[in-house]
Structure formats: C-alpha cells, structure tokens
C-alpha positions as CSV (number, residue, x, y, z in Angstrom):
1,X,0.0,0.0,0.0
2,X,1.5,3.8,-0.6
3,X,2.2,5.7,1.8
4,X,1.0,9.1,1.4
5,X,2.7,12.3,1.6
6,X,3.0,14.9,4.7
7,X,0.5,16.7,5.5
8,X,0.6,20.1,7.0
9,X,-1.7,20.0,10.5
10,X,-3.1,17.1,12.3
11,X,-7.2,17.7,10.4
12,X,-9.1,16.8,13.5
13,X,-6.7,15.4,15.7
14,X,-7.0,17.4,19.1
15,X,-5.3,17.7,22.4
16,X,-1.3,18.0,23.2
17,X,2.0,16.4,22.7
18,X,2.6,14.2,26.0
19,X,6.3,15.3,26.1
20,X,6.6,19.3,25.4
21,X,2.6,20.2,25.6
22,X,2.3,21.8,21.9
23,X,-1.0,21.6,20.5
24,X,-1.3,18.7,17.8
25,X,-3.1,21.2,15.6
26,X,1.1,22.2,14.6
27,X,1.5,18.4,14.3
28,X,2.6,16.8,11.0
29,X,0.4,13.5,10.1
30,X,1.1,11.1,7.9
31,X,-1.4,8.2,6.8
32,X,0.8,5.0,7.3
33,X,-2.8,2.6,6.6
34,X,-6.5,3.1,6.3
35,X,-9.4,0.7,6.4
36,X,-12.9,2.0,5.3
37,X,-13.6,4.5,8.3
38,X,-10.7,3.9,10.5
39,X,-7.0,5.7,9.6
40,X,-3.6,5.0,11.0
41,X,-1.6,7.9,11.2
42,X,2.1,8.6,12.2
43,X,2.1,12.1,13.7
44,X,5.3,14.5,14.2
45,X,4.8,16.5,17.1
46,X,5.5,20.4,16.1
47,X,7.6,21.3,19.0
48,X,9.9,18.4,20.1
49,X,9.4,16.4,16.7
50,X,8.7,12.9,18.9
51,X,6.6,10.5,16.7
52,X,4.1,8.9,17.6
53,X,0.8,6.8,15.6
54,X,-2.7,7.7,16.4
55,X,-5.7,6.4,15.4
56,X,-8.8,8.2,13.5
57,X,-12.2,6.7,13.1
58,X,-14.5,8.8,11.3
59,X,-17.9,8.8,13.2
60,X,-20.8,7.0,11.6
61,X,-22.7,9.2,9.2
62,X,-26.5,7.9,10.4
63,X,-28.3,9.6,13.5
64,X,-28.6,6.7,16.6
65,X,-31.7,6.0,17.8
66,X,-32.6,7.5,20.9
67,X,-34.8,5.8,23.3
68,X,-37.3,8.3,23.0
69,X,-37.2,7.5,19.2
70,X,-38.0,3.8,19.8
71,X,-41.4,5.0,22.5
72,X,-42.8,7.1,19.8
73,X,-42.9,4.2,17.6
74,X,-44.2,1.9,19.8
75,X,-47.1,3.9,20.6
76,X,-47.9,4.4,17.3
77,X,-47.6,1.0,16.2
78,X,-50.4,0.4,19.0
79,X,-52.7,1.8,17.7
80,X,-52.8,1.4,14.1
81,X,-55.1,-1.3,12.2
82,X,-53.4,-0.5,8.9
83,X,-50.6,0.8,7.2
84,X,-52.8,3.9,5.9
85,X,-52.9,5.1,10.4
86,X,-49.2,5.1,10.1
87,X,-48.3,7.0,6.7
88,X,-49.6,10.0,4.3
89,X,-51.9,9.1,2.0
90,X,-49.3,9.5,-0.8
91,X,-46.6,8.0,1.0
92,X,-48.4,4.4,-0.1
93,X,-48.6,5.3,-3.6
94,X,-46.1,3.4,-6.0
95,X,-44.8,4.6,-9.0
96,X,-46.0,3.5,-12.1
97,X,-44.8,-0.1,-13.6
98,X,-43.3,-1.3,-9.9
C-alpha cells in the first residue's frame, strides 16, 4: 500500500504532545494505513518532533436511535389497524410499472 505524503496539521486530531505540551493542531500527520472509516496515522509532534501513531475513526454518518425515538414508535404501532394510520396518504402510492 502507498504511503501518502506529509501533511501540513493534524485535520481533526485534538489535544497536546505528551512530552513538550504543543498543541497537535502544529502536528505533521502522515497516513501509514487506512481501512474504510478507521485511519492510522504517524504524527510529528511540532515542537519536540517525537513521533508517535494515532488512530482516526471517522464517526458513523446515520443519527442513533434514541430511546425516545423507539417510545414514539411503539405507541404508534399500538394503535394502528393499517398501514394507511401510520403514513400519508401518498406515501403508499407506488410509481408507475413497480
């Protein structure tokens, strides 16, 4: 796999260096591997230049359900008879030749 050039600032990667305390927004990062979401990246600290390799997940892009989410539907799956007391009349409708 390539390994991909320097790049200036650490895009998302908070908090400070463990040995000097400068901010890893100065940091150089370098992807080393990536996996769908999840990144490995070698990062060059700005102020003492220690390396080090941190790990990025990007979050998941869909809402979580909250529990209040999952009440609402119970209750209304109580008390509907049909699929018409759950959805807009032209929510049913199917397109033409499905």
């Amino acid at each position: 796999m390539p390994i991909r050039p320097l790049v200036n600032g650490a895009e998302g990667l908070t908090g400070r260096c463990k040995a000097c305390g400068t901010t890893l927004d100065r940091a150089l990062v370098r992807e080393v591997r990536h996996y769908e979401e999840t990144r490995l990246l070698e990062v060059t600290c700005g102020g003492c230049e220690r390396r080090f390799l941190a790990v990025q997940v990007y979050p998941a892009s869909v809402d979580a359900l909250r529990i209040e989410d999952v009440a609402e539907a119970a209750d209304q799956l109580g008390w509907a008879r049909s699929l018409a007391d759950l959805f807009e009349p032209g929510d049913l409708d199917l397109p033409d030749g499905a």
